[in-house]
N, C-alpha and C positions, 0 to 999 in steps of 0.2 A: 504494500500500500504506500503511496504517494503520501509524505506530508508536507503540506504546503504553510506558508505563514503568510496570511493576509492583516493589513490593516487597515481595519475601515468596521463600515457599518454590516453588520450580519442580514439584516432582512433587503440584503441588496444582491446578495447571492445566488447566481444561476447554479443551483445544484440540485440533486434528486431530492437530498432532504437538510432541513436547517433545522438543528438541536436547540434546544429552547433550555435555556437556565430556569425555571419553570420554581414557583412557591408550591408547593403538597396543595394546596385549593384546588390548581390548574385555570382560577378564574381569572387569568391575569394579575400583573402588578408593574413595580416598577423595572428599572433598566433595560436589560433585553427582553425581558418576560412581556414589560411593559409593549416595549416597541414593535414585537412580534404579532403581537396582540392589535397594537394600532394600525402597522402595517397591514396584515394579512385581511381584517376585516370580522364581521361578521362570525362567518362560518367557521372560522377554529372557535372562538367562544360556544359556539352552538356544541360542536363537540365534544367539545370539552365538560361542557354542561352534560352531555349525555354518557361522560363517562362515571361523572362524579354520581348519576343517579342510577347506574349502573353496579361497574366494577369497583368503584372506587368511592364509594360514601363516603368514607373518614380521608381522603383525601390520597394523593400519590405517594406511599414513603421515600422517604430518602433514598437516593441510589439506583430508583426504579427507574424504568422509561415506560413512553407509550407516544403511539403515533394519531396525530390527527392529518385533517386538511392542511392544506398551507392557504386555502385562500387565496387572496391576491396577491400573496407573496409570489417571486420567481423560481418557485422551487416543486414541487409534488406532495411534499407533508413536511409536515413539524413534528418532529420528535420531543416531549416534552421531558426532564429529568429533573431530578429534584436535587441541587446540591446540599453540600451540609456548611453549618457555621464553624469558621475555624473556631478551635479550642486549645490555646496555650500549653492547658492543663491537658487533654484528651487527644488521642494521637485518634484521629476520626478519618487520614488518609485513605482508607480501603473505603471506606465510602465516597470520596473522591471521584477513586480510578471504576469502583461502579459504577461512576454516572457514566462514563465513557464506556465500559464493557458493555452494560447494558444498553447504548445508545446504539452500538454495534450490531447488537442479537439485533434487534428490533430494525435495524437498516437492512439485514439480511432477509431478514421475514418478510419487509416488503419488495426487496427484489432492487433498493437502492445501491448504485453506484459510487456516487459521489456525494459527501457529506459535510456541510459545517456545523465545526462547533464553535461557540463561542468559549472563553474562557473559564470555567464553572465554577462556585465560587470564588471566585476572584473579585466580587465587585462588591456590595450590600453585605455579603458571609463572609468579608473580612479576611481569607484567603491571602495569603502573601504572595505577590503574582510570580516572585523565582520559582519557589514551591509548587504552586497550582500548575505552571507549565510543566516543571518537572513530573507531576504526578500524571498528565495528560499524556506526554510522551513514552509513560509507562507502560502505559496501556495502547496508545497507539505505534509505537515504534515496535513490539514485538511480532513476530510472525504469526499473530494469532491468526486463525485459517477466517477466514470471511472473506466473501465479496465483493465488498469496500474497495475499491482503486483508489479515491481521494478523499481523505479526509484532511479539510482546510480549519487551522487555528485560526480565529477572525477574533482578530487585537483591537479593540478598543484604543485609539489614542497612540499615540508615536512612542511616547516611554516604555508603554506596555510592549509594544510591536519590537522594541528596543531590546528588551530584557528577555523575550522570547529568542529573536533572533542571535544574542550571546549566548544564550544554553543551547541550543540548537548547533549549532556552531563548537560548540565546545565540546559534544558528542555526546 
């Protein structure tokens, strides 16, 4: 699998599916969740809605993924996953690199190619974005067998895109 380092906006991405940093509601909120949600329109809300009345009543747990519409986004679907809040005190990394494993399974299930993700916890959960890169690349960088050709890191902000492209770089 391709990894690629973008920086810029996530709901701008021509790909099969665009991973959503997603709050366990799935009702939308703010940063990418937000703008996913703003961008795409409607119909992922509506989904989303009907997952919660569904599968998922108490909401999405941490780590998990699930697929909706993408909407009027450029892509095929939204992947939604739930990061976790960093904790100083609590090493919660394996739930990190779930959000990415599972964002995977769930790309293969629908037959997705090409994937972005945003940076998952890294924004609102407090995530230390050397870290959060590192743990991304953990799970993406190995030869895990799936389908996936591309999966694009889409960096918020030049610093971010910065501090990615050094660990990237540094092997």
């Amino acid at each position: 699998m391709k990894i690629t380092l973008v920086e810029g906006d996530i709901t701008t991405q021509r790909v099969d599916a665009i991973v959503n940093a997603a709050n366990s509601s799935l009702l939308g909120g703010g940063g990418v969740d937000g703008a996913i949600h703003r961008r795409g329109g409607p119909a992922i809300l509506a989904e989303c809605r009907a997952l919660r009345a569904s599968r998922y009543g108490k909401g999405l747990p941490t780590g998990q993924a699930v697929a909706t519409t993408a909407g009027e986004l450029p892509a095929r679907w939204v992947i939604h996953t739930v990061g976790t809040v960093w904790s100083a005190s609590e090493d919660r990394s394996a739930l990190l690199r779930d959000c990415y494993a599972n964002s995977l399974r769930v790309a293969d299930e629908l037959g997705a190619a090409t994937l972005a993700f945003p940076l998952i916890s890294a924004g609102i959960y407090g995530w230390p974005v050397d870290d959060a890169v590192r743990q991304a690349l953990s799970v993406l960088r190995p030869a895990t067998p799936t389908a996936v050709t591309e999966a694009r890191l889409v960096l918020f902000g030049a610093d971010t895109h910065a501090t990615a492209r050094r660990i990237v770089d540094a092997g």
